[in-house]
C-alpha positions in Angstrom: 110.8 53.7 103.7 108.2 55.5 105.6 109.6 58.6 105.5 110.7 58.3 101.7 107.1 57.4 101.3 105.7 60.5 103.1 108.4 63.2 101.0 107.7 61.4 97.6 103.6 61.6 98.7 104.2 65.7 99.7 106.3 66.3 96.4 103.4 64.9 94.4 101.1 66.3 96.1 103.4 69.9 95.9 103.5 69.4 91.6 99.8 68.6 92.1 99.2 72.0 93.7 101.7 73.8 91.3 99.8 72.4 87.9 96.7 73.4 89.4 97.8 77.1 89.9 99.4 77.1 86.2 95.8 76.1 84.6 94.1 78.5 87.0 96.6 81.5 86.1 96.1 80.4 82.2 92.4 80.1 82.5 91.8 83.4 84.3 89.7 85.3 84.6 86.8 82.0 84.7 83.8 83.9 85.9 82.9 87.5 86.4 84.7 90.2 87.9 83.4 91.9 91.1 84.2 95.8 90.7 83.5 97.9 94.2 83.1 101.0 94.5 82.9 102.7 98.0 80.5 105.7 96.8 77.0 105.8 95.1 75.7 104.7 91.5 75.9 107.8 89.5 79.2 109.6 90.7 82.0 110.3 89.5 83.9 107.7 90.4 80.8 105.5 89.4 80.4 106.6 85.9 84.7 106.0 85.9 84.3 102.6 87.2 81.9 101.5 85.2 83.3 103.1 81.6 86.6 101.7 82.8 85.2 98.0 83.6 83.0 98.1 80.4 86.3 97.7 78.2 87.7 96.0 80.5 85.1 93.2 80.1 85.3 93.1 76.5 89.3 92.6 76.8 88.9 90.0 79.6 85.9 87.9 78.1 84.0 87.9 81.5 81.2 90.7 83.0 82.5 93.0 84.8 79.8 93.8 87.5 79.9 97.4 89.5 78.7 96.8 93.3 78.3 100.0 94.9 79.2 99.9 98.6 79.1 103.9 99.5 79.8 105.0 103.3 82.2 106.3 105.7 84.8 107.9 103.2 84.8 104.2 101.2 85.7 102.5 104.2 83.0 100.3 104.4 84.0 99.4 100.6 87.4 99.3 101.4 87.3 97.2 104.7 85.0 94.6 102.5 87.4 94.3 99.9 90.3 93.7 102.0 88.4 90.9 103.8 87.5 89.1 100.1 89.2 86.2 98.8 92.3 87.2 97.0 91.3 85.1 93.6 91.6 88.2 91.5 87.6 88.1 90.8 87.4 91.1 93.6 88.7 94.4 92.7 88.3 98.2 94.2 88.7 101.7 93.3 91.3 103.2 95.5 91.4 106.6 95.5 93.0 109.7 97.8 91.0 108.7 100.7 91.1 104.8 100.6 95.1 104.7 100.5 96.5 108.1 101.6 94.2 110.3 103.6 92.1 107.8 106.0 95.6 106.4 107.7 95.9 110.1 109.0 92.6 111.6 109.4 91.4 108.3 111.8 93.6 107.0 114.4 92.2 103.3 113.8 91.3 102.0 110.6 89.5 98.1 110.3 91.9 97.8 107.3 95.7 98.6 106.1 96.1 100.1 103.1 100.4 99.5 102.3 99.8 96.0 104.1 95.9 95.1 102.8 95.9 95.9 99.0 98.1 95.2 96.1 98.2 98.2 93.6 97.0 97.6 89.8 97.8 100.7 88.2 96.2 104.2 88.1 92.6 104.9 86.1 92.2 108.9 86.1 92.5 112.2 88.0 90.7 115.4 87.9 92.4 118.6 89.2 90.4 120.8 92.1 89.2 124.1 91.1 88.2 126.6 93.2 84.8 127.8 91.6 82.4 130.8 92.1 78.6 131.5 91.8 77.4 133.5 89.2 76.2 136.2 91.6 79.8 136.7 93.1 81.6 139.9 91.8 84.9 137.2 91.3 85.8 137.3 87.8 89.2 136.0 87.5 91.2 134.4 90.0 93.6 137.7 90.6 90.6 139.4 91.5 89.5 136.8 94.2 93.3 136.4 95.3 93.1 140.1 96.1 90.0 139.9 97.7 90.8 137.0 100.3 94.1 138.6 101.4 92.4 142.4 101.5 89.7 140.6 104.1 90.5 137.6 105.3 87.7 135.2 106.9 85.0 137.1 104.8 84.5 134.4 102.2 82.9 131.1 102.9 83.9 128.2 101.0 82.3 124.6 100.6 83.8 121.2 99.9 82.3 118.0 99.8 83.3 117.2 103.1 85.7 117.2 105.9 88.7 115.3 105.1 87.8 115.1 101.2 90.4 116.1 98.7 88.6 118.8 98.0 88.8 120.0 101.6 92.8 119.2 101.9 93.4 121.2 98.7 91.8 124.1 100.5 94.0 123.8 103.7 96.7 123.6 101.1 95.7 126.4 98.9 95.3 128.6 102.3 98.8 127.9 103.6 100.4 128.3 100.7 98.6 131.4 99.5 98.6 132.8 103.2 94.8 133.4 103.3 91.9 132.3 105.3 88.3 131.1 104.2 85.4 130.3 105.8 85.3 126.5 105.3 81.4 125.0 104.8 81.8 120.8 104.6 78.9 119.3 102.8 77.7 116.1 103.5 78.9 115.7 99.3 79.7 117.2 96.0 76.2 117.5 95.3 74.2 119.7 97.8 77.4 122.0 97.7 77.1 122.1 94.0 73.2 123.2 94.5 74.1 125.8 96.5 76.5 127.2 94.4 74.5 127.4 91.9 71.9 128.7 93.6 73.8 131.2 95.4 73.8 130.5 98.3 77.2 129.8 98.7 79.6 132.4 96.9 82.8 129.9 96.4 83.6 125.9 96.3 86.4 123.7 96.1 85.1 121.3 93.2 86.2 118.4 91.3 85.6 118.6 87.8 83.3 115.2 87.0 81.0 116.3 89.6 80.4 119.7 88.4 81.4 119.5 84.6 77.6 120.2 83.0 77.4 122.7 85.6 80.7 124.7 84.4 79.7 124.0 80.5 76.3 125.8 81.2 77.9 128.6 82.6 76.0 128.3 85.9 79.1 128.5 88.1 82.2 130.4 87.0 85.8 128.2 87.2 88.4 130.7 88.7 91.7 128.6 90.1 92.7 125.3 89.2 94.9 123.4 91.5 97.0 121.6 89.3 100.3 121.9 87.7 99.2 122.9 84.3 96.2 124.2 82.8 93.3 121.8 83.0 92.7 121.2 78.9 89.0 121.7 79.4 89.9 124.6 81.0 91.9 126.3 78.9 91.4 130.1 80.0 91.4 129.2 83.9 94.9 129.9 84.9 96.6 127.7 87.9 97.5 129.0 91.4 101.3 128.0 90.4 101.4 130.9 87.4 99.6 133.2 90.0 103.1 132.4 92.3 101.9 129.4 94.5 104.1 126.9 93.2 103.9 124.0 96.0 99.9 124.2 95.4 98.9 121.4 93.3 95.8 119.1 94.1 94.0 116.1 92.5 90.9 113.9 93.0 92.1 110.6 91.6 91.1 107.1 91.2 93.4 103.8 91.1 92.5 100.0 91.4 93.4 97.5 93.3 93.2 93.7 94.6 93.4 92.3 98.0 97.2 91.6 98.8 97.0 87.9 98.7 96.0 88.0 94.6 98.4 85.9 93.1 101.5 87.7 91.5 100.5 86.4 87.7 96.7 87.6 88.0 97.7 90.6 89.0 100.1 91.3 86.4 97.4 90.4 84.0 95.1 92.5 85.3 97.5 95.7 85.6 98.2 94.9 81.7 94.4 95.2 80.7 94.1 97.7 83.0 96.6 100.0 81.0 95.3 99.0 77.9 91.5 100.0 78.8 93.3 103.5 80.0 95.1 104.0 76.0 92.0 103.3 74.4 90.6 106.4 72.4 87.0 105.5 73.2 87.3 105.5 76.6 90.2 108.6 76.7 87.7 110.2 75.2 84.3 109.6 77.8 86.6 110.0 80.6 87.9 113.7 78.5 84.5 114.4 78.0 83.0 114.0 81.6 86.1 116.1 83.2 88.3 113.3 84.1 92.4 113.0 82.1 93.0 109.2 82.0 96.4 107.8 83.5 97.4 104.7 82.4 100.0 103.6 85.1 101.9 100.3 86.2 101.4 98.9 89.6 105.2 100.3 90.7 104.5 103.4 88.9 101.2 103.5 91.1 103.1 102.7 94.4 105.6 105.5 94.0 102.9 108.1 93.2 101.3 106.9 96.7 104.2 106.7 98.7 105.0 110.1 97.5 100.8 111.5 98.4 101.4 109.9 101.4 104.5 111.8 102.5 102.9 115.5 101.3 99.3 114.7 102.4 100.1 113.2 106.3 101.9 116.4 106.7 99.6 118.6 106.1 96.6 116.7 108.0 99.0 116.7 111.0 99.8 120.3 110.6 96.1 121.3 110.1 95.0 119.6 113.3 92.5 117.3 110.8 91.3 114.5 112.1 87.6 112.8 111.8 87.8 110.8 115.0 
């Protein structure tokens, strides 16, 4: 009788638990949405972030609120939200650093990202574009081809950093276009953008939301883009595949994701919403306009295109010697 007792108790108890989840999972989202983002307020994964989670309030019901957690290459964000409660009410943008290139570049991480986070789908991307000062005799990008392979080493080059994507498409670009560069990391897209434009830099590897105004103005001059087709605000600048470097092909992009222990049903509606806020024409068109092409993407979708950045990217860091250790 006992024992009946006790399974009949733990079966209730069981349906109890199950019912509970099922009104939860129909009642979602309850409260406001936590959005972090592992670099400062007024980036460009800020400003993509927050136009994202603006529509994705109004299609939720619930605020969508932007904490900026900036540091250590998102780590710091990235190690937080992988510690939060997985209730769905905690979400990140993941980009090239939080789930491909900080597994390689560090030989010990405080998080995992194939074991810590559960993918949502992809936001946006941005192509690389290697980019000249105004005061730079580099006109087009055959010119400045011919000029790094008649003297190599002359030309310095910044990034935003050491182990950014805009540094990895450089080590790419060089290998593939068998030329060398003088490589200047920036602490930033900013203070490398400055010195561009001031001169004193002659070339940089930049992202197009950072340095969009600055290309419009005409106060740097967009030579090579890194991407497999010509960037559509960029329709003259040609790409290093039609000048013959076909394997070069480089993007700064931005997914989202949810600590892995978010249950399976939030996540799906989350990933739905998620790919409806990326179709929507208002917010196509804000992304369009500040140099980012939006990618509406399922969370398997997501994972493949990973996997697959993981594989090329690993390679290269451990074939460049890169590491920030």
């Amino acid at each position: 009788m006992r024992r009946h007792f006790r399974l009949a108790t733990a079966l209730l108890a069981l349906a109890a638990s199950c019912a509970s989840f099922g009104t939860s999972a129909q009642t979602y989202p309850a409260k406001p949405l936590r959005w972090v983002v592992g670099y400062p307020a007024g980036g460009g994964t800020d400003f993509l972030a927050r136009t994202t989670g603006a529509q994705l309030s109004q299609q939720l019901g619930q605020p969508v609120v932007v904490d900026n957690r900036p540091g250590a290459g998102a780590i710091i964000a990235s190690e937080y939200v992988a510690r939060a409660p997985g209730d769905g009410y905690t979400v990140l943008s993941a980009d090239n650093g939080v789930l491909v290139y900080n597994s390689a570049l560090y030989k010990k991480l405080n998080y995992e990202p194939q074991k810590d986070f559960a993918l949502l789908g992809m936001m946006g991307r941005s192509p690389l574009v290697i980019t000249a000062a105004p005061n730079t005799p580099f006109t087009d990008a055959r010119a400045l081809i011919a000029a790094l392979q008649r003297e190599p080493g002359k030309y310095s080059i910044a990034t935003a950093g050491v182990g950014s994507p805009h540094h990895l498409a450089l080590e790419l670009f060089q290998r593939e276009a068998k030329v060398s560069l003088l490589h200047v990391p920036y602490k930033g897209g900013a203070p490398a953008l400055q010195d561009l434009m001031g001169g004193q830099i002659p070339l940089m590897m930049l992202d197009l939301p950072s340095g969009v105004s600055a290309v419009k103005a005409g106060k740097v001059v967009p030579l090579l883009a890194m991407s497999a087709e010509r960037i559509p605000q960029l329709p003259n600048v040609p790409t290093a595949r039609e000048l013959g470097f076909t394997n070069v092909e480089a993007y700064t992009w931005q997914g989202l994701a949810v600590p892995a222990g978010t249950p399976r049903e939030v996540q799906e509606r989350l990933s739905t919403e998620l790919q409806k806020t990326m179709r929507d024409p208002g917010v196509r068109q804000k992304l369009y306009d500040a140099g980012w092409e939006a990618r509406p993407t399922n969370a398997p979708d997501m994972m493949a295109y990973v996997n697959a950045e993981r594989q090329k990217w690993h390679a290269l860091i451990k074939s460049r010697n890169i590491s920030l250790d």
